[in-house]
C-alpha positions in Angstrom: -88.5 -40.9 145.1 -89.7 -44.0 143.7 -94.0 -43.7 143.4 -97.0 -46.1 142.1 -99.9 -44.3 142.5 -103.4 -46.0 142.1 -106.1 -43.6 141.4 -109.6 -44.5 140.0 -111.5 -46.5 142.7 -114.8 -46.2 144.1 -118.2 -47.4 144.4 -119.2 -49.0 141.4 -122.5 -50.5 139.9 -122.9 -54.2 138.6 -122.2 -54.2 135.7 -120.6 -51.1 135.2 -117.4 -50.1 134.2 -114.7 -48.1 135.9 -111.0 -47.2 134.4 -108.1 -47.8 137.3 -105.0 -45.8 136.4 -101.6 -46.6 138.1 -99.3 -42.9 137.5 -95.3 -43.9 137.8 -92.6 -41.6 138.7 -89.3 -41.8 140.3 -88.1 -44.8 138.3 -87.8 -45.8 134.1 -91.0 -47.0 133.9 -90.8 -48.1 130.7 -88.2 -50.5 131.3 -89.9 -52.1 134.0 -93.4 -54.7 133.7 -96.2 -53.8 135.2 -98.8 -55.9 137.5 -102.4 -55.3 138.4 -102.9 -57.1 141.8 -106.2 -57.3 144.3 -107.2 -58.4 147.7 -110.8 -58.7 148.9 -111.7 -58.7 152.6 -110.6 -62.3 154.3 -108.8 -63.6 150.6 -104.9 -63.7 149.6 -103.9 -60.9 147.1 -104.6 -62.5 143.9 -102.5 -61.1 140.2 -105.1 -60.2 138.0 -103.4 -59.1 135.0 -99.9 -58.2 133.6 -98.6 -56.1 130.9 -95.1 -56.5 129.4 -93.2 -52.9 128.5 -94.5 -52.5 125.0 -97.7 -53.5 125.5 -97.8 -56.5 122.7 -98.2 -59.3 125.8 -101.0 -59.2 128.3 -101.9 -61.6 130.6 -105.3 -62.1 132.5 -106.2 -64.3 135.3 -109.3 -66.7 134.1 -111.4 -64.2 137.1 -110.8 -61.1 135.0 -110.5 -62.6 131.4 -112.8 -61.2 128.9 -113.5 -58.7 131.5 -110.5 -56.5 132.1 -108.3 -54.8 129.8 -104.7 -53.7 130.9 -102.7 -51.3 129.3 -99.9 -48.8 129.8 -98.7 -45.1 128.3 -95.0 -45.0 128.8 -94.6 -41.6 127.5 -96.8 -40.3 130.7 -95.5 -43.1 132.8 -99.0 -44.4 133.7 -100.7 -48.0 133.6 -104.4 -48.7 133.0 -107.2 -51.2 133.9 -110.5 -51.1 132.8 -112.9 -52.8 134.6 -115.9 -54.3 132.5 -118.7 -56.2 133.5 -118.2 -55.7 137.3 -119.7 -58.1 140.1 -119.8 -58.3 143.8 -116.5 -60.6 144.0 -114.4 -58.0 141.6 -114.9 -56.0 145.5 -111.0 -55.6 146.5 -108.4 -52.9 146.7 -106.6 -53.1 143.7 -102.6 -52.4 143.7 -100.6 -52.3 140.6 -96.9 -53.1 140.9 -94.0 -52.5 138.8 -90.9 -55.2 138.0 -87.9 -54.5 135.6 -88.4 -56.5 132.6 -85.8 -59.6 131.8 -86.1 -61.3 128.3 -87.9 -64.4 130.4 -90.1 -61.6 132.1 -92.9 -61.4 132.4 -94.1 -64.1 130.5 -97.0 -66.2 130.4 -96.1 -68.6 133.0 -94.7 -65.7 135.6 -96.2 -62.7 135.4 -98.1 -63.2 138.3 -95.6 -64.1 140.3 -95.2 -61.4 143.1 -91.9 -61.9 144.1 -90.5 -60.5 140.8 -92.1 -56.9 141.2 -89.6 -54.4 142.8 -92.4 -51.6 143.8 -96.0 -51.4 144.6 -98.5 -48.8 145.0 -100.4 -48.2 147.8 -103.9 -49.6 146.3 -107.4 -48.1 145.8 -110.7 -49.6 146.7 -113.1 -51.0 144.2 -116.7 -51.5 145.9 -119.4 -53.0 144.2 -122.5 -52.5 144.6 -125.9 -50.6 144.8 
Protein backbone atom coordinates (compact mmCIF):
# COMPACT_ATOMS: atom_id res chain seq x y z
CA UNK A 1 0.00 0.00 0.00
CA UNK A 2 1.33 3.02 -1.39
CA UNK A 3 1.80 5.79 1.83
CA UNK A 4 3.04 9.65 2.23
CA UNK A 5 2.82 10.41 5.51
CA UNK A 6 3.23 14.12 6.82
CA UNK A 7 4.17 14.31 10.35
CA UNK A 8 5.68 17.45 12.19
CA UNK A 9 2.90 20.12 12.26
CA UNK A 10 1.64 22.26 14.92
CA UNK A 11 1.35 25.50 16.49
CA UNK A 12 4.27 27.34 15.91
CA UNK A 13 5.81 30.74 17.06
CA UNK A 14 6.93 33.66 14.71
CA UNK A 15 9.84 33.30 13.98
CA UNK A 16 10.42 29.95 15.07
CA UNK A 17 11.39 27.02 13.37
CA UNK A 18 9.71 23.61 12.99
CA UNK A 19 11.13 20.45 10.93
CA UNK A 20 8.12 18.83 8.59
CA UNK A 21 8.96 15.24 7.71
CA UNK A 22 7.12 13.34 4.92
CA UNK A 23 7.92 9.07 5.77
CA UNK A 24 7.38 7.03 2.24
CA UNK A 25 6.51 3.47 2.05
CA UNK A 26 4.81 1.20 -0.36
CA UNK A 27 6.58 2.58 -3.42
CA UNK A 28 10.70 3.10 -4.63
CA UNK A 29 10.97 6.27 -3.18
CA UNK A 30 14.09 6.95 -4.34
CA UNK A 31 13.26 6.84 -7.85
CA UNK A 32 10.54 9.08 -7.58
CA UNK A 33 10.79 13.48 -6.93
CA UNK A 34 9.48 14.69 -4.20
CA UNK A 35 7.13 18.01 -3.70
CA UNK A 36 6.35 20.07 -0.68
CA UNK A 37 2.90 21.66 -1.30
CA UNK A 38 0.54 24.08 1.07
CA UNK A 39 -2.89 25.56 1.18
CA UNK A 40 -4.00 28.19 3.63
CA UNK A 41 -7.71 28.84 4.46
CA UNK A 42 -9.66 30.58 1.27
CA UNK A 43 -6.03 30.24 -1.13
CA UNK A 44 -5.21 27.62 -4.01
CA UNK A 45 -2.55 24.99 -2.97
CA UNK A 46 0.56 26.68 -3.76
CA UNK A 47 4.22 24.29 -4.50
CA UNK A 48 6.54 25.48 -2.17
CA UNK A 49 9.60 23.58 -2.85
CA UNK A 50 10.93 20.46 -4.76
CA UNK A 51 13.66 18.14 -4.43
CA UNK A 52 15.02 15.96 -7.24
CA UNK A 53 16.12 12.13 -6.16
CA UNK A 54 19.63 12.74 -5.17
CA UNK A 55 19.20 15.74 -3.54
CA UNK A 56 21.81 17.97 -5.72
CA UNK A 57 18.54 20.21 -7.27
CA UNK A 58 16.22 22.07 -5.02
CA UNK A 59 13.75 24.41 -5.92
CA UNK A 60 11.99 27.10 -3.75
CA UNK A 61 9.06 29.16 -4.44
CA UNK A 62 10.24 33.14 -4.00
CA UNK A 63 7.47 32.73 -0.54
CA UNK A 64 9.71 30.17 1.05
CA UNK A 65 13.24 31.08 -0.45
CA UNK A 66 15.82 31.78 1.98
CA UNK A 67 13.40 30.38 4.43
CA UNK A 68 12.84 26.73 3.90
CA UNK A 69 15.14 24.06 3.36
CA UNK A 70 14.03 20.69 1.56
CA UNK A 71 15.70 17.65 1.78
CA UNK A 72 15.24 13.84 1.63
CA UNK A 73 16.86 10.41 3.24
CA UNK A 74 16.30 7.67 0.67
CA UNK A 75 17.74 5.05 2.73
CA UNK A 76 14.73 5.66 5.36
CA UNK A 77 12.38 6.66 2.59
CA UNK A 78 11.52 10.06 4.29
CA UNK A 79 11.50 13.81 2.95
CA UNK A 80 12.17 16.85 5.06
CA UNK A 81 11.25 20.64 5.38
CA UNK A 82 12.44 22.86 7.65
CA UNK A 83 10.67 25.79 8.35
CA UNK A 84 12.75 28.97 9.33
CA UNK A 85 11.74 32.26 10.02
CA UNK A 86 8.00 31.52 10.26
CA UNK A 87 5.06 34.23 9.79
CA UNK A 88 1.38 34.35 9.96
CA UNK A 89 0.95 33.64 6.01
CA UNK A 90 3.39 30.43 6.18
CA UNK A 91 -0.29 29.27 8.20
CA UNK A 92 -1.44 26.23 5.75
CA UNK A 93 -1.62 22.45 5.80
CA UNK A 94 1.38 21.38 4.16
CA UNK A 95 1.25 18.10 1.86
CA UNK A 96 4.26 16.58 0.32
CA UNK A 97 3.86 14.65 -2.87
CA UNK A 98 5.89 12.21 -4.63
CA UNK A 99 6.36 11.97 -8.80
CA UNK A 100 8.73 9.33 -10.57
CA UNK A 101 11.57 11.17 -11.80
CA UNK A 102 12.10 11.62 -15.85
CA UNK A 103 15.57 13.03 -17.11
CA UNK A 104 13.33 16.50 -17.85
CA UNK A 105 11.85 16.01 -14.19
CA UNK A 106 11.71 17.89 -12.04
CA UNK A 107 13.44 20.67 -13.24
CA UNK A 108 13.50 24.15 -12.65
CA UNK A 109 10.74 25.24 -14.81
CA UNK A 110 8.32 22.15 -13.57
CA UNK A 111 8.77 21.05 -10.42
CA UNK A 112 5.82 22.67 -9.30
CA UNK A 113 3.78 21.55 -11.53
CA UNK A 114 1.12 19.26 -9.71
CA UNK A 115 -0.01 17.27 -12.34
CA UNK A 116 3.29 15.35 -12.59
CA UNK A 117 3.15 13.95 -8.91
CA UNK A 118 1.58 10.35 -8.79
CA UNK A 119 0.89 10.30 -4.80
CA UNK A 120 0.19 12.66 -2.05
CA UNK A 121 -0.02 12.66 1.57
CA UNK A 122 -2.70 13.50 3.51
CA UNK A 123 -1.14 16.91 4.92
CA UNK A 124 -0.48 18.34 8.44
CA UNK A 125 -1.26 21.72 9.75
CA UNK A 126 1.21 24.44 10.29
CA UNK A 127 -0.45 27.31 12.66
CA UNK A 128 1.26 30.30 13.42
CA UNK A 129 1.06 32.16 16.01
CA UNK A 130 1.04 33.12 19.77
Amino acid sequence: QVQLVESGGGLVQPGETRLLSCEASGFQFGTYGVGWFRQSPGKAREAISGITVSGRSKYYADSVKGRFIVDRDNRDSVAYLQLNSVNVEDTAVYYCAAGPQRDNWPSFSSWGDETQYTYWGQGTQVTVGS
